[in-house]
C-alpha positions, -999 to +999 in steps of 0.1 A: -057+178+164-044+181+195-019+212+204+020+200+198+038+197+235+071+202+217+077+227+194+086+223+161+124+219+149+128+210+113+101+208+084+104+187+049+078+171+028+076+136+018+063+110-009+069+080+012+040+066+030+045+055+071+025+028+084-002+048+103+005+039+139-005+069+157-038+065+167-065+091+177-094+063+166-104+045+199-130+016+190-140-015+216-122-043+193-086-040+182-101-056+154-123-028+139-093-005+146-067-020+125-092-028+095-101+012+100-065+018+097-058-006+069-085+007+050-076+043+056-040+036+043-053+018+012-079+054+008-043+074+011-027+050-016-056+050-041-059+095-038-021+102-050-002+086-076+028+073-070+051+100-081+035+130-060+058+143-042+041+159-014+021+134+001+034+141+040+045+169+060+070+157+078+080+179+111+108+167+136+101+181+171+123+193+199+121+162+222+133+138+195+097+130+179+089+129+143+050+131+128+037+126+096+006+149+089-011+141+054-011+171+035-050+168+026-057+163+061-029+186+076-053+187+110-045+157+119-014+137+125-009+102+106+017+089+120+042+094+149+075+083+156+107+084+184+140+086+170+163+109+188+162+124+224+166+160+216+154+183+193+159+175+159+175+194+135+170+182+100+152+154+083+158+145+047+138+121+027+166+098+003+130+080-023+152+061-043+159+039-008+125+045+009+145+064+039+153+090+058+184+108+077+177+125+105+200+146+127+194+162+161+209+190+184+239+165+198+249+157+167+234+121+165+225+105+129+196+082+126+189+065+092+151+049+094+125+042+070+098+014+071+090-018+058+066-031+033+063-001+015+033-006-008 
């Protein structure tokens, strides 16, 4: 993994499971990339059931950025996402709704979560 350029502002764990599009995998074809990814999601899916609880680490970042690193693989980030502007402050995972609340340093609310959750 590459060394964070924002530091680290809130921590959580998660059970939901992003769609992986934070790529460090660079391939000629678009093509073998996403069947890499797709195949890497289905791997993730197959090694914890569906009620672990820690699946993700979930960090929010102090430029507004959240990533998902995969607890087996915590060396590597998953997935990597922009929801605030400023550092955030707290993220809580709601798994009954497949979302998350996020709140940063100005006081801004951001409920996200992700479609087609397998």
């Amino acid at each position: 993994m590459r060394n964070l350029s924002q530091g680290v502002t809130s921590v959580t764990f998660s059970s939901i499971i992003p769609p992986k599009v934070d790529v460090e995998i660079f391939t000629e074809s678009n093509d073998t990339k996403v069947s890499l990814l797709e195949e890497e999601q289905q791997n993730l899916l197959n090694k914890f059931p569906a009620d672990k609880v820690d699946r993700f680490l979930v960090l929010g970042l102090s430029k507004g950025t959240v990533i998902f690193l995969a607890v087996d693989q915590i060396d590597t980030i998953y997935a990597r996402f922009f929801f605030h502007r400023q550092a955030i402050t707290s993220i809580v995972e709601i798994p009954e709704h497949q979302k998350f609340v996020s709140i940063c340093v100005e006081m801004n609310i951001a409920l996200w979560g992700f479609q087609n959750q397998a």
